[in-house]
LUMTIMI-531119 format. One line per field, with one value per residue: x, y, z of N, C-alpha, C in turn; residue in one letter; residue number from 1. Coordinates in Angstrom, 1 decimal, always signed. Layout:
n_px X  ...
n_py Y  ...
n_pz Z  ...
ca_px X  ...
ca_py Y  ...
ca_pz Z  ...
c_px X  ...
c_py Y  ...
c_pz Z  ...
r A  ...
k NUM  ...
***
This chain:
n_px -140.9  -144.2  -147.0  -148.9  -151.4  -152.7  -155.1  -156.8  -159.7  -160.8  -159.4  -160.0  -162.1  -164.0  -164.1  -164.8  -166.4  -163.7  -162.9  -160.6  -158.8  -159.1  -157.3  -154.8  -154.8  -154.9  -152.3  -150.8  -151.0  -150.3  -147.4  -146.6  -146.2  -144.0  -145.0  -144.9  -146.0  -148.0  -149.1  -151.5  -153.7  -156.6  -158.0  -160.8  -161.4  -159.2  -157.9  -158.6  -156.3  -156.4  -155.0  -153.4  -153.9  -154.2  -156.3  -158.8  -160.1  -163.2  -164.1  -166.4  -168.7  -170.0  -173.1  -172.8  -170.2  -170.6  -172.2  -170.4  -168.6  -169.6  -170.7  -168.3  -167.0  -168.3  -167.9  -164.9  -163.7  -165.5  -165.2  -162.6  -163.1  -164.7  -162.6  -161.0  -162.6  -163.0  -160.9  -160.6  -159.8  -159.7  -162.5  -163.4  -166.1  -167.5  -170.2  -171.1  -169.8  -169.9  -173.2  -172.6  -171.3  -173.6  -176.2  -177.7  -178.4  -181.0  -181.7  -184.2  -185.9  -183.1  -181.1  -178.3  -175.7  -174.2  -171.5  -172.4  -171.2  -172.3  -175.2  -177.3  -179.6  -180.1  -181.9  -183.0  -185.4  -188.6  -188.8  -186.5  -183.2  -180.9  -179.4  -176.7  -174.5  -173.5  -174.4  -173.1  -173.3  -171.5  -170.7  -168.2  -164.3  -165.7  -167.2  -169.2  -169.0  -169.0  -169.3  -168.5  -169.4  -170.7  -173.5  -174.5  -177.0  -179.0  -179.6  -181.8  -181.0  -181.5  -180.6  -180.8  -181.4  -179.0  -176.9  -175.4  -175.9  -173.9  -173.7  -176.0  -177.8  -177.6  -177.7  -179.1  -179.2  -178.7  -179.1  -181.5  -183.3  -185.5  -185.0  -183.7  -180.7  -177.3  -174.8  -173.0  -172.0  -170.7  -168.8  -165.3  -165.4  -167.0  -169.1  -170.4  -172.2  -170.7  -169.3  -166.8  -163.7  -164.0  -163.1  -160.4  -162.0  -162.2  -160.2  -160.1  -161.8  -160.1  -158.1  -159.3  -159.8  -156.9  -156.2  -157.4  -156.6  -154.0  -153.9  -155.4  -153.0  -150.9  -151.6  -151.3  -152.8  -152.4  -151.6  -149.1  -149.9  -150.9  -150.1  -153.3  -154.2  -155.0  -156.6  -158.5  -159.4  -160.6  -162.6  -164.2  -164.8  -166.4  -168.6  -169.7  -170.9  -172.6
n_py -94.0  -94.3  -96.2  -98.5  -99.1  -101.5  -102.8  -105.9  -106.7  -109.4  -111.5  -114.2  -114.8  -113.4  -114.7  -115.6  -117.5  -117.0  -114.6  -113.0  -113.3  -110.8  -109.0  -110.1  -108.6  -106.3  -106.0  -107.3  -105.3  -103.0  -103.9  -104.3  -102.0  -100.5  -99.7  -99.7  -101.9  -102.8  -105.1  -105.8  -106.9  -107.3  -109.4  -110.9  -109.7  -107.8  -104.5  -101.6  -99.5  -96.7  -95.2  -97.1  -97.9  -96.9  -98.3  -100.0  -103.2  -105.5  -108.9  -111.5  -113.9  -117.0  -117.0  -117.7  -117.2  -114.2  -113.1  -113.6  -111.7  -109.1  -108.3  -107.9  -106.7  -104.1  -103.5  -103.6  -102.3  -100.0  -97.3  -96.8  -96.9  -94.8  -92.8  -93.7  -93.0  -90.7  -89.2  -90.0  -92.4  -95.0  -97.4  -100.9  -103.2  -106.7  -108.3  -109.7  -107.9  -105.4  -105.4  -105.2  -102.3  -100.5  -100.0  -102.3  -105.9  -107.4  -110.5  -112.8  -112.9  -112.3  -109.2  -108.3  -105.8  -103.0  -100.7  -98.8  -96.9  -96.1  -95.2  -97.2  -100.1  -103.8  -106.2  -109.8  -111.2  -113.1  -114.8  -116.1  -116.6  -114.2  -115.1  -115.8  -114.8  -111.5  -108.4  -104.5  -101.6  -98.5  -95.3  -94.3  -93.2  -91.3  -91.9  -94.6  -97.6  -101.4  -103.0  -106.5  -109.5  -112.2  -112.9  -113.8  -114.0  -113.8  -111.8  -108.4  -104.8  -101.6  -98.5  -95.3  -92.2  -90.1  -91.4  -92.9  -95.4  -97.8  -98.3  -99.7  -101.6  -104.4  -106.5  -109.2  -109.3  -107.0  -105.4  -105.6  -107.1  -105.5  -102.8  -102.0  -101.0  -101.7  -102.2  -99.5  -96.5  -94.0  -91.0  -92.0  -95.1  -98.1  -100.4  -104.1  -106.3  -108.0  -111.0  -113.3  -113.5  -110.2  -108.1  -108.8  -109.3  -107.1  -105.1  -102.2  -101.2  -102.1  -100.5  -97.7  -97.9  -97.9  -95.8  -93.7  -94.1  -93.6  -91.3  -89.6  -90.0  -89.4  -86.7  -87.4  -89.3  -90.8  -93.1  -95.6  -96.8  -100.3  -103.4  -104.8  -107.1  -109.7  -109.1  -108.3  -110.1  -111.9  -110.1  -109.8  -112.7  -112.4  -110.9  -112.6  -114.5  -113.5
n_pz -172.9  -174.3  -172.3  -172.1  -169.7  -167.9  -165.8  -165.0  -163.5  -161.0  -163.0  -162.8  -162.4  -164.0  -167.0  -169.4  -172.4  -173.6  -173.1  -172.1  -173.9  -175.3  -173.6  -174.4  -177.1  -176.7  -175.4  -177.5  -179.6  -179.1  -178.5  -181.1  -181.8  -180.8  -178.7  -174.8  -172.5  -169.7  -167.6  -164.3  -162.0  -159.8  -157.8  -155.6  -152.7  -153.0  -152.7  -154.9  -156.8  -158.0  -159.6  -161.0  -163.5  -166.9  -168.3  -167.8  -166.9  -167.1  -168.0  -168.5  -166.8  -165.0  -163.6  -160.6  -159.8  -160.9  -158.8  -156.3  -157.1  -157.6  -154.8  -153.5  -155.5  -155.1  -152.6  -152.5  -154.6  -155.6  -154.6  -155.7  -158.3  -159.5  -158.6  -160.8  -162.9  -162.9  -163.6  -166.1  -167.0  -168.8  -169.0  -169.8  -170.2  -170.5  -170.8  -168.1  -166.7  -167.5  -167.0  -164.3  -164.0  -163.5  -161.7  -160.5  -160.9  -161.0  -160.0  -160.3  -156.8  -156.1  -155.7  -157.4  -156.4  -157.8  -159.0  -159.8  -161.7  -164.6  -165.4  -165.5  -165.8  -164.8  -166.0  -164.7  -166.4  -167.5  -170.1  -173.4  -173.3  -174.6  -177.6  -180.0  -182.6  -183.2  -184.5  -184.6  -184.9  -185.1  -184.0  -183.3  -183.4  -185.0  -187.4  -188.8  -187.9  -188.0  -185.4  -184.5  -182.8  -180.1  -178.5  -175.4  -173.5  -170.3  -168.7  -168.9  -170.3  -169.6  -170.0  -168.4  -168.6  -169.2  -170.4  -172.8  -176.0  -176.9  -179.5  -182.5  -183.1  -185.4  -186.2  -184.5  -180.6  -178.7  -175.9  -174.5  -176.5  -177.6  -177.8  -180.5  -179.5  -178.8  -175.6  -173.6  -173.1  -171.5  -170.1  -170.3  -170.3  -171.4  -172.1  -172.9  -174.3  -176.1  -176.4  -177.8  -178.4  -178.3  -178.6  -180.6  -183.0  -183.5  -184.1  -185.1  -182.7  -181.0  -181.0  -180.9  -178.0  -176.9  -178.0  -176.9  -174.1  -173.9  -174.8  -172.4  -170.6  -172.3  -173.2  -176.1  -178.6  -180.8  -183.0  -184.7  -188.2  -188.7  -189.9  -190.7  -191.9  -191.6  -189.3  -189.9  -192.3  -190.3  -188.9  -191.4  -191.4  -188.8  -189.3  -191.9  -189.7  -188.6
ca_px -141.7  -145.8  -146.9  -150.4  -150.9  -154.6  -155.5  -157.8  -160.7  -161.1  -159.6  -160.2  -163.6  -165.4  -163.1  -166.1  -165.4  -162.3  -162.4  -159.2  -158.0  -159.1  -156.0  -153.7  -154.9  -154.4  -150.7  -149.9  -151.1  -148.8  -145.9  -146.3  -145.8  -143.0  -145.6  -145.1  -147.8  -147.9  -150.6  -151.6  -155.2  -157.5  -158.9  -161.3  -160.7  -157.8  -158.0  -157.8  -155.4  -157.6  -153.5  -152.4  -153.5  -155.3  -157.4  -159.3  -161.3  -163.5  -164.8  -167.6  -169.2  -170.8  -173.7  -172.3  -169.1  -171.0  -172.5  -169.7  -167.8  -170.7  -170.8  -166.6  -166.7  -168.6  -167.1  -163.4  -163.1  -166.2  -164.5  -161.4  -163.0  -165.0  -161.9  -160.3  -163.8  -163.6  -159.7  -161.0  -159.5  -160.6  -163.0  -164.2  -166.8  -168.1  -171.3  -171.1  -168.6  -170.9  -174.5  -172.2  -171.1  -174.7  -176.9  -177.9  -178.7  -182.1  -182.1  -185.6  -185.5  -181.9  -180.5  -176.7  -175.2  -173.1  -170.8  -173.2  -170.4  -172.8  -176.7  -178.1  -179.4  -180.4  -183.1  -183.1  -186.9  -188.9  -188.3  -185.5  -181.7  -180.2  -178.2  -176.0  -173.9  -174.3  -173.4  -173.6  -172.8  -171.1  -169.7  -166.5  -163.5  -165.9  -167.7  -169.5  -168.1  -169.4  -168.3  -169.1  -169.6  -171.1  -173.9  -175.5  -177.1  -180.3  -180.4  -181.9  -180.1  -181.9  -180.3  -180.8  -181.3  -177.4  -176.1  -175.5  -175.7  -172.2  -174.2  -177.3  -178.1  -178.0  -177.9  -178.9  -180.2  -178.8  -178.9  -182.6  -184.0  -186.2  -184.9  -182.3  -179.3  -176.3  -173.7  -173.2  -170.9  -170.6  -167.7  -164.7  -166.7  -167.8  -169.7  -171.3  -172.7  -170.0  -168.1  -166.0  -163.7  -164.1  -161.4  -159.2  -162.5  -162.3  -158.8  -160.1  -162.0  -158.8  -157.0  -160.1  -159.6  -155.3  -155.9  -158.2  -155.9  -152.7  -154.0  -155.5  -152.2  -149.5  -151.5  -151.2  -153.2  -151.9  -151.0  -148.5  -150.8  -150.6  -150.9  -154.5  -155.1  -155.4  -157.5  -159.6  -160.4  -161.2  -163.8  -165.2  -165.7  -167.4  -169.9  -170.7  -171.6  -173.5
ca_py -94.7  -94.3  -97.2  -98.6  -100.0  -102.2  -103.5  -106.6  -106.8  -111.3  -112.2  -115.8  -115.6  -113.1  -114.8  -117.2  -117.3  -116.3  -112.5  -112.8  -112.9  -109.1  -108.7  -110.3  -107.9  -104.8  -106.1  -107.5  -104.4  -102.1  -104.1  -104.1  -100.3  -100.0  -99.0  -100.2  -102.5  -103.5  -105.5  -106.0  -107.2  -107.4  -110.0  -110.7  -109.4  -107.2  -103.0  -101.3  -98.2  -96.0  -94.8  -98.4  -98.3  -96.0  -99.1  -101.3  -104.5  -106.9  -109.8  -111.9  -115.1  -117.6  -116.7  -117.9  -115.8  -112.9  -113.0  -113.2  -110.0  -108.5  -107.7  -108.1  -105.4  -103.1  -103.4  -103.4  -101.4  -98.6  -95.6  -96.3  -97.2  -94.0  -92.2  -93.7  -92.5  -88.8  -89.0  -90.0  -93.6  -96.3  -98.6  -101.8  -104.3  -107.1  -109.1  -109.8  -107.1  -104.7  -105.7  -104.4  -101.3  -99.9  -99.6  -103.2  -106.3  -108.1  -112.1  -113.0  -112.3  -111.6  -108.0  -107.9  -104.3  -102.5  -99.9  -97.6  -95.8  -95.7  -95.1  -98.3  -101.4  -105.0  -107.5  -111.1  -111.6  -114.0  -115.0  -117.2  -116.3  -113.6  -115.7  -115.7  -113.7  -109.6  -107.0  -104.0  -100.4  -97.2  -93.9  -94.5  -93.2  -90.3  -92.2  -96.0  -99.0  -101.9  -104.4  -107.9  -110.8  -113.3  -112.4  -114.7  -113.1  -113.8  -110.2  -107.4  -104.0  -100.5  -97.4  -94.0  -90.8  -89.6  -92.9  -93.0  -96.6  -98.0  -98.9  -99.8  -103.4  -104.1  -108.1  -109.7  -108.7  -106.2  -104.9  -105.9  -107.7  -104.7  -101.7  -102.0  -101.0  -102.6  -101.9  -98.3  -95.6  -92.7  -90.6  -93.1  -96.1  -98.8  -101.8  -104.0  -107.8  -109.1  -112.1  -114.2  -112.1  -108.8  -107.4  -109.8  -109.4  -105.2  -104.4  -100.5  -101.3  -102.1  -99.3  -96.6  -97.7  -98.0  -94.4  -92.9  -94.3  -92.7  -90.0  -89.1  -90.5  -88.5  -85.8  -87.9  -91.1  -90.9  -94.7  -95.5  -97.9  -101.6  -104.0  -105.7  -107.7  -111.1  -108.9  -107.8  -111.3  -112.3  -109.4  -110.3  -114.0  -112.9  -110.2  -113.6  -115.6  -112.7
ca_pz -173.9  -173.9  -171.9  -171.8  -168.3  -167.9  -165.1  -165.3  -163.1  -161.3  -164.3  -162.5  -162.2  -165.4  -168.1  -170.5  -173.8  -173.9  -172.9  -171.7  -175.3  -175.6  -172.8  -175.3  -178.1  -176.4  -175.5  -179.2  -180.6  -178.6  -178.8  -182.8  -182.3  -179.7  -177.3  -173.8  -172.2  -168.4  -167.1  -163.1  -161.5  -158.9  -157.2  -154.5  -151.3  -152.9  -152.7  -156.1  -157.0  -159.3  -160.3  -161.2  -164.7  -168.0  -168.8  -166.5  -168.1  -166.8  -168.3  -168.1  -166.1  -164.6  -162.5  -159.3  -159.9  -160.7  -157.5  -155.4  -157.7  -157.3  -153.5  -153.7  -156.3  -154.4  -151.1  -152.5  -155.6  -156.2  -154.6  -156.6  -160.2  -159.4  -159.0  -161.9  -164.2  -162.9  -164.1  -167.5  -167.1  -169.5  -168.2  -171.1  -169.2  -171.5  -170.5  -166.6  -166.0  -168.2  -165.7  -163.0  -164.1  -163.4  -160.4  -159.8  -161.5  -160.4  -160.4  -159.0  -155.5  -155.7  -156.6  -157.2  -156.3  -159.2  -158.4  -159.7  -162.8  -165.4  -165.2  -166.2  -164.4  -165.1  -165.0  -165.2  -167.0  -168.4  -171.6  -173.5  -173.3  -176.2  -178.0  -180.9  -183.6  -182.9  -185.3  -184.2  -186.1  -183.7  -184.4  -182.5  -184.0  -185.9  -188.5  -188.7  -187.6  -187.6  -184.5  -184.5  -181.9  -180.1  -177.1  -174.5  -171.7  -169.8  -168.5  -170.3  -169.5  -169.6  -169.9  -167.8  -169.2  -168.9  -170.4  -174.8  -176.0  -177.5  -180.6  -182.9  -183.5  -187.2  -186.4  -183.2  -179.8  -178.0  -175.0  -174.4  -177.9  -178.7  -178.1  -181.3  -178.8  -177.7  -174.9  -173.3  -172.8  -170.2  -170.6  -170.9  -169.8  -172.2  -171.6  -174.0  -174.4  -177.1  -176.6  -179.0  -177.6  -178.6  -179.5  -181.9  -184.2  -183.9  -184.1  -184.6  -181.6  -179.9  -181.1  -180.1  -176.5  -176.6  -177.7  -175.8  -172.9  -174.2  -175.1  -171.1  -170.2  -172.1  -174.0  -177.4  -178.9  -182.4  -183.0  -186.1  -188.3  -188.2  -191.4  -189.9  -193.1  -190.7  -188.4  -191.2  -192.5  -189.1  -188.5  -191.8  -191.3  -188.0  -190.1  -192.3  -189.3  -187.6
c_px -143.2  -146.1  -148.4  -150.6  -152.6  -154.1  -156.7  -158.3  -161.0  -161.1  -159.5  -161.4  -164.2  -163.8  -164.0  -166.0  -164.6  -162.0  -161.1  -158.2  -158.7  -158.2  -154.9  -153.6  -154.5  -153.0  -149.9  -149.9  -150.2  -147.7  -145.8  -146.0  -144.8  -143.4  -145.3  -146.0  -147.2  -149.3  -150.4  -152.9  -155.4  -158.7  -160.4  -160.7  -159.6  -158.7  -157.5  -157.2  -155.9  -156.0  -152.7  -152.8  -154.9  -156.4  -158.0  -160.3  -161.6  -164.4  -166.2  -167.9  -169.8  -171.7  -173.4  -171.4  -169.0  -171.4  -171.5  -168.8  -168.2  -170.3  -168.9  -166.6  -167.0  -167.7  -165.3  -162.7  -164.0  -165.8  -162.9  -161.7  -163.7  -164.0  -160.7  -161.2  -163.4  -161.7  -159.9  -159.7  -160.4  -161.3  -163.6  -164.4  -167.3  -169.0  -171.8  -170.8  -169.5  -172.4  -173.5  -171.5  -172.4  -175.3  -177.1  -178.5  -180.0  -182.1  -183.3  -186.0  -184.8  -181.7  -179.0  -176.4  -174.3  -172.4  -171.3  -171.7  -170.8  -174.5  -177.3  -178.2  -180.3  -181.5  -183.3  -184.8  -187.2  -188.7  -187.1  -184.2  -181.6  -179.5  -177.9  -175.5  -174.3  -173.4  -174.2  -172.7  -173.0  -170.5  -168.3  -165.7  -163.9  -166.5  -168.3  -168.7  -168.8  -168.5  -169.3  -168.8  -170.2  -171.8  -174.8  -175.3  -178.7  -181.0  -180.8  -181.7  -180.8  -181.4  -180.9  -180.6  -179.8  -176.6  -176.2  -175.3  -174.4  -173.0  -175.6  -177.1  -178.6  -178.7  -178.2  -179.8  -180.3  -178.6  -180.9  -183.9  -184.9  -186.1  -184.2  -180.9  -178.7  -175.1  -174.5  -172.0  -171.3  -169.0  -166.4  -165.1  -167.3  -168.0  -170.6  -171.4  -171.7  -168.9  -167.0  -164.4  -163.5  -163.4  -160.7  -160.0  -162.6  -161.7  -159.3  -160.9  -161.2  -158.4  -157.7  -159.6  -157.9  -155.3  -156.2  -157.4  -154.7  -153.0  -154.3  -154.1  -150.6  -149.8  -151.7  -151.5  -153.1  -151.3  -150.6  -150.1  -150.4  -150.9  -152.0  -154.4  -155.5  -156.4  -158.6  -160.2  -161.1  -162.6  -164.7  -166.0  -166.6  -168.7  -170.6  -171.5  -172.9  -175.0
c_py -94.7  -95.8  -97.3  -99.3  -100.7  -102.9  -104.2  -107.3  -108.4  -111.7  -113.8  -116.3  -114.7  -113.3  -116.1  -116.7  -117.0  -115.0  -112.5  -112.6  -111.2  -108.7  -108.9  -109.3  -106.6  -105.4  -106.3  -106.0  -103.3  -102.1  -104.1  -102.8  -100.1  -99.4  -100.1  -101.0  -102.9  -103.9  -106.0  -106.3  -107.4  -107.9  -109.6  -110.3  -108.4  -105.5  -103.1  -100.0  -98.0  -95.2  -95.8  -98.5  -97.1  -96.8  -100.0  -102.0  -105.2  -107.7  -110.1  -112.9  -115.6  -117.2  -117.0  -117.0  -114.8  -112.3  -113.1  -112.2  -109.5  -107.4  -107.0  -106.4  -104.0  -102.6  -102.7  -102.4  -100.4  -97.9  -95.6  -96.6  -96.0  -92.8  -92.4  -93.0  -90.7  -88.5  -89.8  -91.5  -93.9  -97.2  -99.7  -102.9  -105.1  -107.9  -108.8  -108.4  -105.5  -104.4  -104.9  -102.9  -100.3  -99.9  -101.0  -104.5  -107.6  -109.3  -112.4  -111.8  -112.0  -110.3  -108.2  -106.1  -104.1  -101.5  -98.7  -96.3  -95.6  -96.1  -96.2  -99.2  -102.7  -106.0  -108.8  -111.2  -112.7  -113.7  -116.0  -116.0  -115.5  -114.4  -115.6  -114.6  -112.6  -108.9  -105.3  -102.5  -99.0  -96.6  -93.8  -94.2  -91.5  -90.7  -93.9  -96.6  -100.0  -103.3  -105.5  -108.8  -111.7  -113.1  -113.7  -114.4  -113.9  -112.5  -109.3  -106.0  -102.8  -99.0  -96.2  -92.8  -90.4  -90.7  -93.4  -94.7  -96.8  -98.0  -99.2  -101.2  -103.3  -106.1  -108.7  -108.8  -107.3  -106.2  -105.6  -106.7  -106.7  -103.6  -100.9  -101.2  -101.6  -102.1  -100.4  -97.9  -94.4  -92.6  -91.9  -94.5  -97.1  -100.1  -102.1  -105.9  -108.8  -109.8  -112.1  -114.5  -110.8  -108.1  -108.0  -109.7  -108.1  -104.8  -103.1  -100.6  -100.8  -100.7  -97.9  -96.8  -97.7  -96.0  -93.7  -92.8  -93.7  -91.5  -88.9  -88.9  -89.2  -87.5  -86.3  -89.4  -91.2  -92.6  -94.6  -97.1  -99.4  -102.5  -105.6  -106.4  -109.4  -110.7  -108.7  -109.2  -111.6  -111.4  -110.0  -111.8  -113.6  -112.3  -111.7  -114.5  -114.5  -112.9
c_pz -173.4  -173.2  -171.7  -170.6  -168.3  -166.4  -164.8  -163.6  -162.6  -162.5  -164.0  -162.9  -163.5  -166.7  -168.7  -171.7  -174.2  -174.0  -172.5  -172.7  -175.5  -174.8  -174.1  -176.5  -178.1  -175.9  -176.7  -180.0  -180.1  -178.8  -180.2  -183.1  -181.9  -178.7  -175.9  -173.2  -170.1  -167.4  -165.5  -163.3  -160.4  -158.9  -156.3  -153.5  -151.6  -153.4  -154.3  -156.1  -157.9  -159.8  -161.0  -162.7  -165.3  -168.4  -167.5  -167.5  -167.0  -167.7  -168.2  -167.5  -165.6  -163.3  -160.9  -159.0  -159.9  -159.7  -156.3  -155.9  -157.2  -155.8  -153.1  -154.3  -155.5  -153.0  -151.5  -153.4  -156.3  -156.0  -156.0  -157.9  -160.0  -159.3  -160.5  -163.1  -164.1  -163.3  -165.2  -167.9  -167.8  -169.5  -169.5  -170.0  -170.2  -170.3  -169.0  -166.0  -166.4  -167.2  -164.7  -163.0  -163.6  -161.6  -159.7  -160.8  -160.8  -160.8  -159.5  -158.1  -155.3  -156.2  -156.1  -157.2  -157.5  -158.6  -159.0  -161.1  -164.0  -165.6  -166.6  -165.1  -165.3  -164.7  -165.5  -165.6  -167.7  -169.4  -171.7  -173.5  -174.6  -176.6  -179.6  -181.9  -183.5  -184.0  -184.6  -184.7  -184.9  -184.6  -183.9  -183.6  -185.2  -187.2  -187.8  -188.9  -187.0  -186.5  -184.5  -183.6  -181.5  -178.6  -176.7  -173.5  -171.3  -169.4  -169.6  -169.4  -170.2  -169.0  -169.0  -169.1  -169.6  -169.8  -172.1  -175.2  -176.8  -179.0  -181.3  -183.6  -184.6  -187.2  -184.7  -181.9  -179.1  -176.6  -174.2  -175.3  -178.1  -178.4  -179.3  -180.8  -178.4  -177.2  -174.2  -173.3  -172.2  -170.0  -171.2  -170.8  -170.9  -171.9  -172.7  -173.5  -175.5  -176.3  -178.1  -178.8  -178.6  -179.4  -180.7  -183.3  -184.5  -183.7  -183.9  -183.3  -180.0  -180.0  -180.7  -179.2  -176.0  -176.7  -177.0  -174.3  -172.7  -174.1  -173.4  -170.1  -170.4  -173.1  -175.6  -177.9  -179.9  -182.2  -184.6  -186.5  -188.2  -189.7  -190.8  -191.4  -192.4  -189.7  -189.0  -191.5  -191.3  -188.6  -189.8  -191.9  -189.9  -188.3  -190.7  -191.0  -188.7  -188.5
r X  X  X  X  X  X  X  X  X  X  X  X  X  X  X  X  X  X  X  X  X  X  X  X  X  X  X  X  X  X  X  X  X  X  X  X  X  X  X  X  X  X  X  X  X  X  X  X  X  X  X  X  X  X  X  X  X  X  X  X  X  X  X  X  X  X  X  X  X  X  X  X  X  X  X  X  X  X  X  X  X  X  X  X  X  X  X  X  X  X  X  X  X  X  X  X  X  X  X  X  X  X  X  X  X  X  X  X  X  X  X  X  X  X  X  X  X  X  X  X  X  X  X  X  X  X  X  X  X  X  X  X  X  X  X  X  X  X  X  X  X  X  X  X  X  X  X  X  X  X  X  X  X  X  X  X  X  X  X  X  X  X  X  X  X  X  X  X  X  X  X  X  X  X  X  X  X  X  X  X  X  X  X  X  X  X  X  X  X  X  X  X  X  X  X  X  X  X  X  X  X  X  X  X  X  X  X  X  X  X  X  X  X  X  X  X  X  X  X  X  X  X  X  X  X  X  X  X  X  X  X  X  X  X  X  X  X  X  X  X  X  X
k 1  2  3  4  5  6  7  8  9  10  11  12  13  14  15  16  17  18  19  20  21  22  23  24  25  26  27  28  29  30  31  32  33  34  35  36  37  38  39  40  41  42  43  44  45  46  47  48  49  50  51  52  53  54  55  56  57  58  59  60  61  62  63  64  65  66  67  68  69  70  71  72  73  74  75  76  77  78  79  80  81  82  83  84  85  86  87  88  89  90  91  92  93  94  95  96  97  98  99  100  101  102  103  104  105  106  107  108  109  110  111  112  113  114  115  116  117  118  119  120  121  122  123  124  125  126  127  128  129  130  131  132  133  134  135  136  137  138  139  140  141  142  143  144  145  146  147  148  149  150  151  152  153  154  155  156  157  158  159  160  161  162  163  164  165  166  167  168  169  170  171  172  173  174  175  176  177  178  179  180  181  182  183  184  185  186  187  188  189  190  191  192  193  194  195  196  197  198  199  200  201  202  203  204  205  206  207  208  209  210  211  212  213  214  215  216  217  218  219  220  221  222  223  224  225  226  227  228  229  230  231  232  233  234  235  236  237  238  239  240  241  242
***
């Protein structure tokens, strides 16, 4: 049986606003198919196996906790998410987890290290906090799609040459409040600034990345469909608040 395997990223410490409900989404939505699901993680201090799963997620979090991932992440788990990227593993980073996918994220005087898997980097700047309701409109899947959420960041995150943004900001901040981008992606790799959590309000969302993960996995990301009409209302009450 196809089996989606994730493995989530200190899901102790980058789990604010409830990203952790985008774990449950990618397991409900499998098992409504007969697809397999099996979830593992990695802490601090713990080695990762870039063979232990087709998806890897991390969350988001409190600046303290970012800062001890941070150096954690580097030390314990860049050669092996580096080997999971160049085996066209699935990586989804939201907020925190997203800043560290890149080169380095600058607080003040501090700079956090990133594991360097997709040419971008971060800088805490003057100015006020991004906050609230994001919509934000992608090609994913082969056509527009608008995903919708909920961002609050203080950093603002600047792309690299090499590095296509996830999306174009129809509502909200972004990635930087005036570039109209939000998120990124490099090969399978996606990182972006939405909360709420993420997923439960973009079912096709979900089901882009279950496929994309099968599909590296056993050759075939065809998914039977699903009757979203409870997922559907739920994306559109979060387009009204956006």
């Amino acid at each position: 049986m196809p089996t989606l395997r994730v493995c989530s990223l200190y899901p102790d410490l980058m789990n604010i606003y409830a990203d952790r409900g985008n774990i449950a989404v990618l397991r409900a939505r499998c098992e409504w198919r007969g697809l397999g699901f099996e979830l593992s993680s990695s802490g601090l201090g713990e080695r990762l196996d870039p063979e232990s799963a087709n998806l890897f997620y991390m969350g988001g979090g409190q600046d303290r906790d970012q800062v001890a991932v941070a150096e954690d992440m580097v030390a314990t788990k860049r050669e092996a998410l580096h080997a999971a990227q160049e085996r066209d593993a699935v990586i989804l980073a939201v907020c925190g987890g997203y800043q560290l996918l890149g080169s380095s994220y600058q607080l003040g005087d501090e700079r956090l290290p990133g594991v360097e898997l997709v040419d971008l980097f971060t800088v805490r700047e003057a100015g006020p906090r991004l906050i609230g309701n994001c919509a934000i409109e992608s090609d994913l899947g082969g056509g527009p799609r608008v995903i919708a959420g909920f961002e609050n960041h203080g950093g603002r995150t600047y792309l690299g040459a090499n590095t296509q943004p996830l999306a174009r900001v129809t509502r909200g901040f972004g990635n930087d409040g005036s570039s109209g981008f939000e998120g990124a992606r490099y090969r399978n790799a996606f990182g972006c600034y939405l909360h709420g959590p993420l997923l439960p309000k973009n079912p096709a969302f979900a089901d882009h990345l279950i496929s994309l993960a099968l599909e590296r996995r056993y050759g075939d990301g065809s998914l039977a469909r699903l009757d979203d009409a409870l997922e559907l209302m739920s994306h559109e009450e979060a387009m009204r608040a956006s």
